[in-house]
N, C-alpha and C positions, 0 to 999 in steps of 0.2 A: 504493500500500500504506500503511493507517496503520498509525500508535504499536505501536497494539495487536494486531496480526500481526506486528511486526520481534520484538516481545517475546514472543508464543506460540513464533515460529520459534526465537528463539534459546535460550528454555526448553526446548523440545523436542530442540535439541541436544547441551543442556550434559545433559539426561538420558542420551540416548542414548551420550554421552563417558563418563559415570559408570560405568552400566549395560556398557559395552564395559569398561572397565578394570577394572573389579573381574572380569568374566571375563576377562579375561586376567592375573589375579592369583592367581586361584584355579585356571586349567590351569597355571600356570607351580609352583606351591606342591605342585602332584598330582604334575609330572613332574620338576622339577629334581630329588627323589633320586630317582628310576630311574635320571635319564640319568647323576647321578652313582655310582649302583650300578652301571650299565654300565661306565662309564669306569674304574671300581676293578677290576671285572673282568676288562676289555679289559688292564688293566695288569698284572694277575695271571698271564693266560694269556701275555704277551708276557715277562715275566720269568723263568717257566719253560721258555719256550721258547731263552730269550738259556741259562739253566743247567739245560741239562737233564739233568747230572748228581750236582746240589746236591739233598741230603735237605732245605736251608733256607735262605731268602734271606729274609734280615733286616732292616727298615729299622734304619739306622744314623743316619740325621740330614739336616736339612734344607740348601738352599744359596739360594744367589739369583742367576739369570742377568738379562739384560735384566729388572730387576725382577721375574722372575715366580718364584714359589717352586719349587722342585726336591725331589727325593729322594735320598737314595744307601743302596746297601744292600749286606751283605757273605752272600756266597755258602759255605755250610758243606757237607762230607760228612763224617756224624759231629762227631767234635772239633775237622776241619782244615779253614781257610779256600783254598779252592779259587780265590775271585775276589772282583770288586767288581762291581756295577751299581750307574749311575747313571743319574740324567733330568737331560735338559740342553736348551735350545732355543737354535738358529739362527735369525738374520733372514733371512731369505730376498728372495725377489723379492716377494711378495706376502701373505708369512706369515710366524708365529713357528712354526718347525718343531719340534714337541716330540720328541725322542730320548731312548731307553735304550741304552747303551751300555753291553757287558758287557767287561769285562777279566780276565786273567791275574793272578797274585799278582804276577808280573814287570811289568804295567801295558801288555800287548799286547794289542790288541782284538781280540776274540773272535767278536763279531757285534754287529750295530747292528740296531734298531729302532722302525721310525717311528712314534710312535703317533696323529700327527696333523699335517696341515698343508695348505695352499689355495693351491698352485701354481699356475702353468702348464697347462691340460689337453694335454698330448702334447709339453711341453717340461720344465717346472720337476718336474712330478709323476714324471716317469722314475728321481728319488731312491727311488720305491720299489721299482725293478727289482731283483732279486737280482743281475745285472750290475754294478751302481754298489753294491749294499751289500758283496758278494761281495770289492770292492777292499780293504775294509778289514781284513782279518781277517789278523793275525798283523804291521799296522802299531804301532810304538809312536810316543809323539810326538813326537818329532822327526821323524817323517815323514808327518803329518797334514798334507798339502800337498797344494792339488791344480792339475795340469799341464795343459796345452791339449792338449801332444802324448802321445804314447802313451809309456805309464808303468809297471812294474810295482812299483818303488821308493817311490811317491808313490802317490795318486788321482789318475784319468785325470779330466776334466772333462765331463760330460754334453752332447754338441753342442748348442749353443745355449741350455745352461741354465745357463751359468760361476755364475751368482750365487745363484743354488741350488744347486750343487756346494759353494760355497766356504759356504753359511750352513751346511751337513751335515757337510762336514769340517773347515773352519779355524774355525770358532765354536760348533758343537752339541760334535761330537765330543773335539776337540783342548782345548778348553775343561773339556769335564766328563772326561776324560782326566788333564790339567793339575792338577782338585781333587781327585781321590784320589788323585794321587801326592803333592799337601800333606797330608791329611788322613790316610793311613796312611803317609806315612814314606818314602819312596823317590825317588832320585835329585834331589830339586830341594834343594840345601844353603841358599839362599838363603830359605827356608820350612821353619820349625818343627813336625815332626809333631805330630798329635794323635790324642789317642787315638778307640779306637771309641765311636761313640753320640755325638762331639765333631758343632758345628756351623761353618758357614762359609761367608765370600759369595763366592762367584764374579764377577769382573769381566767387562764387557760385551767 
């Protein structure tokens, strides 16, 4: 092969590299706000569903778990605040597991909600059973704890997924549980409340 085909072929590459990434810049530019329309939506219908007896669920302000940015928001019917929601994520086995968690004015979980994450298929993914979410509801945190053996006090541990058990409950949930007991004022003396629409980072 001479000079002058090593240099067609490798011209005809460096096109074809071009010509490829610029379409894959212009499908990505068409879809990332859908999928980010999606995602707003998916997050809308999952909020309403955590309070489905709030006329309004308000973003209050942002936080920050393992680096990634959060939400939290307060739950109104009429004039009176009924609860909190928050997003919060778990490290998992193989993922950052994104959660809303809804609470009580008293700071008891109400329901959880996964809105995303890349498990285990028929081990770690079992966190989205209504079984394993089911444990949490009327938990406050001090007992966001989860057990090997059978529990009603705590969270039971999902056979063979302890480390997706424990990213959902002692790091998603107990975590973003933890910041709106700082953030509106309840039970932790050693943490200053703030008020609503206040911000604030959560520790990993």
């Amino acid at each position: 092969m001479i000079d002058r085909d090593i240099i067609k072929i490798t011209l005809n590459l460096v096109i074809v590299y071009i010509i490829g990434g610029i379409i894959l810049a212009g499908v990505y530019a068409k879809t990332a706000p859908i999928i980010f329309r999606n995602n707003e939506n998916a997050k809308k219908e999952a909020l309403k569903a955590l309070m489905p007896e709030a006329d309004e669920i308000k973003k209050a302000g942002d936080w920050t778990i393992h680096e990634k940015q959060a939400e939290y928001y307060v739950a109104k019917k009429g004039n009176d605040v009924t609860g909190y929601v928050i997003q919060s994520f778990g490290k998992g086995y193989s993922s950052y597991i994104n959660t809303l968690i809804a609470v009580d004015k008293n700071f008891r979980v109400l329901k959880i909600s996964i809105l995303s994450h890349a498990e285990t298929p028929g081990l770690g993914d079992e966190i989205m059973s209504d079984t394993f979410q089911n444990e949490f509801k009327g938990k406050d945190h001090d007992h966001l704890k989860v057990l090997k053996t059978e529990t009603t006090e705590f969270v039971q541990a999902i056979s063979g997924a302890t480390i997706s058990s424990r990213a959902v409950t002692e790091d998603a949930v107990k975590n973003g549980v933890g910041e709106l007991m700082k953030i509106f004022g309840s039970g932790k003396p050693d943490e200053p409340a703030r008020t609503e629409g206040g911000s604030s980072h959560g520790t990993n």
